[in-house]
N, C-alpha and C positions, 0 to 999 in steps of 0.2 A: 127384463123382469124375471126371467128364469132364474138367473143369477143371484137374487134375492137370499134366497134361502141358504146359499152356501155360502154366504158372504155374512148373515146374519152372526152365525158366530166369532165374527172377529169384531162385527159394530157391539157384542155385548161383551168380548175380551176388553175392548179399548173403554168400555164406558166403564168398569169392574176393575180395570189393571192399570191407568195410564198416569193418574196421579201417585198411586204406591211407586210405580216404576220411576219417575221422573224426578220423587223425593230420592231413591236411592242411588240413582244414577248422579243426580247435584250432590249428593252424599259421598260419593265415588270418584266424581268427577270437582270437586268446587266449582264447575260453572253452569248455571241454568242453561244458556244457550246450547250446551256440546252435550250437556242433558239430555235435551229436547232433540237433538240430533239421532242421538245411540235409541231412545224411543222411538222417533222415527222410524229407524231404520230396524228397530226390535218387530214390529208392527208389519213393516213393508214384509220380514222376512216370514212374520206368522201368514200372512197373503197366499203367499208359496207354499204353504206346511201343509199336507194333508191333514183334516181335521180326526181322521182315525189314528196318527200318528201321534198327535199332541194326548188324547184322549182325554183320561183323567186326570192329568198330571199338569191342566194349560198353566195354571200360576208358577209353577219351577221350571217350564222349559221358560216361560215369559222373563225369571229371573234371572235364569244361568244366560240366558241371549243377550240378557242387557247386560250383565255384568263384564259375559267375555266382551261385547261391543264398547263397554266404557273402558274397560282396561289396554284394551288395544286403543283407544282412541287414546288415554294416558297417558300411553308411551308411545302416540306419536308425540302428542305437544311435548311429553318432555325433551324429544329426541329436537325439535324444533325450539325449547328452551325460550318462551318470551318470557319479560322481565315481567311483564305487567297481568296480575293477576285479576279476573274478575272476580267482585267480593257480594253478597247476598244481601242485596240492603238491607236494615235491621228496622223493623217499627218499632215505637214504644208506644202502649198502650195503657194507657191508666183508668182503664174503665172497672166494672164491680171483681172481673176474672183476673186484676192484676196478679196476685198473690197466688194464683194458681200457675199463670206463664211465670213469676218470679221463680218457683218449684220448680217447675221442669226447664227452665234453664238451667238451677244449679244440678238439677241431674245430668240436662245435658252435658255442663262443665265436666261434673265428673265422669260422665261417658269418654270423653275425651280425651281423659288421663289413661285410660286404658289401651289393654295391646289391642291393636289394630282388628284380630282374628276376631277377640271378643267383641270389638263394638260392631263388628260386620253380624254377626248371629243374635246380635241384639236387636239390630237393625232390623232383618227378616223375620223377625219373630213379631218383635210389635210392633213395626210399622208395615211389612208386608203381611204381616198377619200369616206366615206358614208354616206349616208343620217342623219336626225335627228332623224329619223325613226329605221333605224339600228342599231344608237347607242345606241336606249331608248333600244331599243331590247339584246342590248349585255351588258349593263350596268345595267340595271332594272332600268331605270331613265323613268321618266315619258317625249313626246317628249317637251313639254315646259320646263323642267327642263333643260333640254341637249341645248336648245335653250340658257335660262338665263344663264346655265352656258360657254357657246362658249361667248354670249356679256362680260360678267364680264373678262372673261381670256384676252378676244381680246381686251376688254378697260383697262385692267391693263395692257397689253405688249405696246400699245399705249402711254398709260398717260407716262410709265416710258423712252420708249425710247424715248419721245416728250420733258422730262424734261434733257435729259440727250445731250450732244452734242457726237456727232457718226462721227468726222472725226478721220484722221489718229494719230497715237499717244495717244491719248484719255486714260485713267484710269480710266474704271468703278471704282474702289479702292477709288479715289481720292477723289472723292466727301460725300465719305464716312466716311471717314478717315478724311476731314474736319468736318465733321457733326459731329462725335466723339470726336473731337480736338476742338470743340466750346463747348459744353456739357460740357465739363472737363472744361475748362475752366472758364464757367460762375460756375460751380460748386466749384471751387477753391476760386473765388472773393464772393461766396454766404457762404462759410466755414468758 
């Protein structure tokens, strides 16, 4: 029972940090399971961490740990190369918030189109919820860098879903697939 108190702080890191961590480890990772793993082992190693060491800073060391833990876990699997990818099962939900999850998928969409750096400091900002500070910290980005890059991502999910119409029915595809189907075409009349 002695133990209590000095352990308390990592039962209110885990209750406070475990699902942010585990979104961006499957984020990092595409597989829930090796997720759930690198947290694991993110957790095991704050066990060990003197709690005057982590101090004020527990959410960016809890980030930078997972991160390095998922990126090396990464690049075992890929060194190990299986064919067979785990995929995130998808719900579909047609209840009153439809049109609100239909939005933030097309954000997500476009999240996706983006370089990599950006959708990682998108990621820590609004799903981990951490400062610009934290993220230079867990990224080794300098904190203006981490800044330009949140503007550029947030002005590219912006611009495209501003150009794009987002009621129901709608074809991201479509507009696409015009823009290809005009290309060919002026390219047919210029042949």
């Amino acid at each position: 029972m002695s133990r209590l108190p000095d352990t308390q702080w990592v039962v209110d890191a885990l209750d406070r940090h475990e699902r942010p961590l585990i979104r961006y480890a499957t984020w990092l990772l595409s597989d829930v399971e090796m997720a759930r793993d690198v947290v694991q082992e993110t957790f095991l190693r704050l066990c060990r961490e003197d709690p005057a060491r982590v101090g004020g800073h527990l959410a960016a060391w809890l980030f930078t740990v997972c991160r390095n833990l998922a990126l090396d876990a990464r690049e075992k699997a890929s060194r190990s190369a299986s064919l067979e990818h785990a995929e995130v099962p998808v719900v579909y939900d047609l209840d009153a918030q439809h049109d609100a999850r239909q939005a933030l998928g097309r954000v997500l969409d476009v999240l996706e189109t983006l370089p990599r750096n950006q959708r990682e400091v998108v990621y820590l900002k609004f799903q981990g919820g951490l400062s610009y500070k934290e993220i230079a910290a867990i990224t080794a980005l300098s904190t203006s860098n981490v800044g330009f890059l949140l503007h550029k991502a947030v002005r590219a999910i912006r611009s495209h879903l501003g150009e794009h119409p987002t009621g129901a029915g709608y074809d991201a595809n479509q507009s696409e697939r015009s823009e290809v189907d005009g290309v060919r075409s002026r390219r047919a009349r210029q042949g």
